[in-house]
DOFIDREN-852600 format. One record per residue: residue in one letter; residue number from 1; x, y, z of N, C-alpha, C, O in turn. Coordinates in Angstrom, 2 decimals. Layout:
<sites>
residu	num	n_X	n_Y	n_Z	ca_X	ca_Y	ca_Z	c_X	c_Y	c_Z	o_X	o_Y	o_Z
A	NUM	X	Y	Z	X	Y	Z	X	Y	Z	X	Y	Z;
...
</sites>
This chain:
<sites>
residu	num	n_X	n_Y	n_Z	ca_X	ca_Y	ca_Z	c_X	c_Y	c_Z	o_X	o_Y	o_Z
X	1	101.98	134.17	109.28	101.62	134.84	108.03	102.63	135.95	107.74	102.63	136.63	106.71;
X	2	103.60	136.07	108.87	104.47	137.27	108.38	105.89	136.65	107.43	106.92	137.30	107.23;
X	3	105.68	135.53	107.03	106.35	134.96	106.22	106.90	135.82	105.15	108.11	136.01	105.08;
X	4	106.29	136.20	104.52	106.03	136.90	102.78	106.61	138.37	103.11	106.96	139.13	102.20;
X	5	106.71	138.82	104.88	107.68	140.35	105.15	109.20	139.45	104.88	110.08	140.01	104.24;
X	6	109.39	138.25	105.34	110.95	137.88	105.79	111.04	137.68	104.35	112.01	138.27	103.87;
X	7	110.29	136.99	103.44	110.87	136.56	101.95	110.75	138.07	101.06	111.35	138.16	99.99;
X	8	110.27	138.75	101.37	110.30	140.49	100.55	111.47	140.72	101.23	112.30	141.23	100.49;
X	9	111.94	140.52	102.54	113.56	141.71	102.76	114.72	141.10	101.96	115.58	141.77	101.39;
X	10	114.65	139.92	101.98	115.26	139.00	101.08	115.57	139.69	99.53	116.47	140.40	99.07;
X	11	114.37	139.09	99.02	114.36	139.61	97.53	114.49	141.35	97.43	114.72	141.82	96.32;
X	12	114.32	142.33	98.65	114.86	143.50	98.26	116.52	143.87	98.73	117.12	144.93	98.53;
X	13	116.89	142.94	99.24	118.39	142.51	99.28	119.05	142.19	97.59	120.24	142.38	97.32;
X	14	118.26	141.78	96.83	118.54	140.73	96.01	118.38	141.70	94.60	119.16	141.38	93.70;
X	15	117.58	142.70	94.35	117.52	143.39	93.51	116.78	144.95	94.18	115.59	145.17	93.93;
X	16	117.49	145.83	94.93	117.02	147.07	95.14	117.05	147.74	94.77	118.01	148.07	94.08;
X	17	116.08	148.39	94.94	115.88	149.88	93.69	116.32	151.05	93.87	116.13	151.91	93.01;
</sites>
């Protein structure tokens, strides 16, 4: 279920704020 932490570091790679 810790799936959705590895695909969020991803996408905050991808557009960070």
């Amino acid at each position: 279920m810790e799936f959705w932490l590895q695909a969020e570091s991803e996408i905050s790679e991808r557009h960070p704020q």
